[in-house]
C-alpha positions as CSV (number, residue, x, y, z in Angstrom):
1,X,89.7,98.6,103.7
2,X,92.7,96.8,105.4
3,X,94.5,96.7,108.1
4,X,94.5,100.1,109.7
5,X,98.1,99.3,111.5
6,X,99.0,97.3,108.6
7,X,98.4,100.5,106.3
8,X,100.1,103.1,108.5
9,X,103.0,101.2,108.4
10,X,103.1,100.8,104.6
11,X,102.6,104.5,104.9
12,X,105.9,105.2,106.7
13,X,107.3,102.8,104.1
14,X,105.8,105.7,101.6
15,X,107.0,108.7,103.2
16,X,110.6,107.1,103.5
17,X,110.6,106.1,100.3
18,X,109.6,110.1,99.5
19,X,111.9,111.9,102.2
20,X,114.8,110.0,102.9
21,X,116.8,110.7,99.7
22,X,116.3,114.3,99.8
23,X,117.7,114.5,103.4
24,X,120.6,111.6,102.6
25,X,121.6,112.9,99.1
26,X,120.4,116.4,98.2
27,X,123.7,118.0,99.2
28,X,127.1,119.6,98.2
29,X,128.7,116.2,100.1
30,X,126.5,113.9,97.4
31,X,124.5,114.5,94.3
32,X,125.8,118.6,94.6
33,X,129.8,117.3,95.4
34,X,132.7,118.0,93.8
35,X,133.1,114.7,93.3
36,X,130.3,114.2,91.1
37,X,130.6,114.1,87.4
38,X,127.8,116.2,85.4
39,X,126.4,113.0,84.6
40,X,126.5,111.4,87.4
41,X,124.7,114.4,89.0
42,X,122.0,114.0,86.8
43,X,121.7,110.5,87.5
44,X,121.3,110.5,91.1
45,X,119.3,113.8,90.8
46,X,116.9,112.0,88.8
47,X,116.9,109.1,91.6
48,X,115.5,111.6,94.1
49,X,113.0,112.7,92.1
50,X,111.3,109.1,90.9
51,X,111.8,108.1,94.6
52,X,109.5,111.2,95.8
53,X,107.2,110.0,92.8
54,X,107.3,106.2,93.7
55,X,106.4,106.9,97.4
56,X,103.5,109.8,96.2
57,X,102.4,106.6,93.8
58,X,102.5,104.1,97.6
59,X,100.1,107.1,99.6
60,X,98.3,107.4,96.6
61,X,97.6,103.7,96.5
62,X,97.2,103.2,100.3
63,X,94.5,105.6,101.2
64,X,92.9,106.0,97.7
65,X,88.9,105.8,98.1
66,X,86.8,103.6,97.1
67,X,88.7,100.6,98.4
68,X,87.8,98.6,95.4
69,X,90.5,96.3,93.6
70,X,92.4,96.8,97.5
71,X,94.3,93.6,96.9
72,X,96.3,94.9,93.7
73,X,96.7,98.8,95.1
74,X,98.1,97.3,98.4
75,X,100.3,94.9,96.7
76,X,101.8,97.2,94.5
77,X,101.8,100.2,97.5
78,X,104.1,97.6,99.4
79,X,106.4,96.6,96.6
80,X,107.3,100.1,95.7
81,X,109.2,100.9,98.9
82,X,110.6,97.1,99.6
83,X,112.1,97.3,95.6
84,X,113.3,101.0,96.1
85,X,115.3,100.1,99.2
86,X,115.9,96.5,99.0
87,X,117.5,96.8,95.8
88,X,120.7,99.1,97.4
89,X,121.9,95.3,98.8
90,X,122.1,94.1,95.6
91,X,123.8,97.3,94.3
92,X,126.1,96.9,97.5
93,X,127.2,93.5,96.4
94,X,128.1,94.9,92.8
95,X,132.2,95.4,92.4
96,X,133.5,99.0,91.8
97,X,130.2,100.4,94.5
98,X,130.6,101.1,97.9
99,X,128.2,102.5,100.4
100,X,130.8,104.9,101.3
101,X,131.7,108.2,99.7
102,X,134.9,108.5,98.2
103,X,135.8,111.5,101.1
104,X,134.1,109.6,104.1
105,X,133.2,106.6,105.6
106,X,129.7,105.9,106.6
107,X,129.0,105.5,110.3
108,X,128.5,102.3,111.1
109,X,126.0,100.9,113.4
110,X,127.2,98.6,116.1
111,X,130.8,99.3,114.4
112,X,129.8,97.0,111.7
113,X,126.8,98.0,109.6
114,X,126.5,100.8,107.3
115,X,124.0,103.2,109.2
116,X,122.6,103.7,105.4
117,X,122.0,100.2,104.6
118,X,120.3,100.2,108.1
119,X,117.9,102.9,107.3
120,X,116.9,101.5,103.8
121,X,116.1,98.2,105.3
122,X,114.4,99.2,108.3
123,X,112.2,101.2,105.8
124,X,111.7,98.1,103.3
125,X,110.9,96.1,106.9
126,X,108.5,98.4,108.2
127,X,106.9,98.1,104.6
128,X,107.0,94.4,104.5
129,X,105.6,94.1,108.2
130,X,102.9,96.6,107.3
131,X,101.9,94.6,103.9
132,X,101.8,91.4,106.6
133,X,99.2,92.8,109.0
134,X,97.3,94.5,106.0
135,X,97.5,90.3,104.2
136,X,96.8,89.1,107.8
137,X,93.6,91.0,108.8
138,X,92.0,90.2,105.7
């Protein structure tokens, strides 16, 4: 069955990985802006969607019953989140992308780091941390 800790906090991983975009981009400032193209619109409305699917898939996976095959659902529960999010510092690194909007700067945390970049890796940490325990207790 797993770490109980272990799978609450692949959980939150989940349920980041399912809410966060809607609250960060489902907006006139991002996918509903001005400054969106049609086609980008539907490209980072379609983004929202398969990340509330990816983080159902996680939940689904996590607290699924029988526990049989737990190694594979877990593993695959985990990964979702820590690709979804981890994957925007690759994208970061890419020229011609910025974690800023055209119109505004992100906050940054500590003057220095993008408060969104913050958020998406403390959600693939919690995630990887919760995978750990999960591994660990086993």
């Amino acid at each position: 069955m797993g770490n109980i800790v272990g799978r609450i906090l692949t959980s939150i991983g989940a349920l980041g990985t399912s809410v966060v975009p809607y609250l960060a981009d489902w907006n006139k400032q991002h996918n509903f802006g001005p400054g969106f193209s049609a086609h980008a619109r539907l490209h980072a409305t379609e983004s929202v969607f398969t990340s509330t699917g990816m983080g159902l898939i996680a939940l689904w996976l996590i607290w699924k019953r029988p526990q049989q095959d737990w190694a594979t659902r877990r593993n695959v529960a985990a990964l979702i989140p820590i690709l979804h999010w981890g994957t925007y510092n690759l994208a970061a690194l890419v020229p011609t992308t910025s974690v800023d909007d055209d119109e505004r700067k992100v906050p940054r945390l500590f003057g220095v780091l993008p408060v969104n970049l913050v958020a998406q890796n403390l959600i693939a940490l919690v995630t990887a941390i919760g995978y750990w325990l999960d591994v660990r207790g086993r």
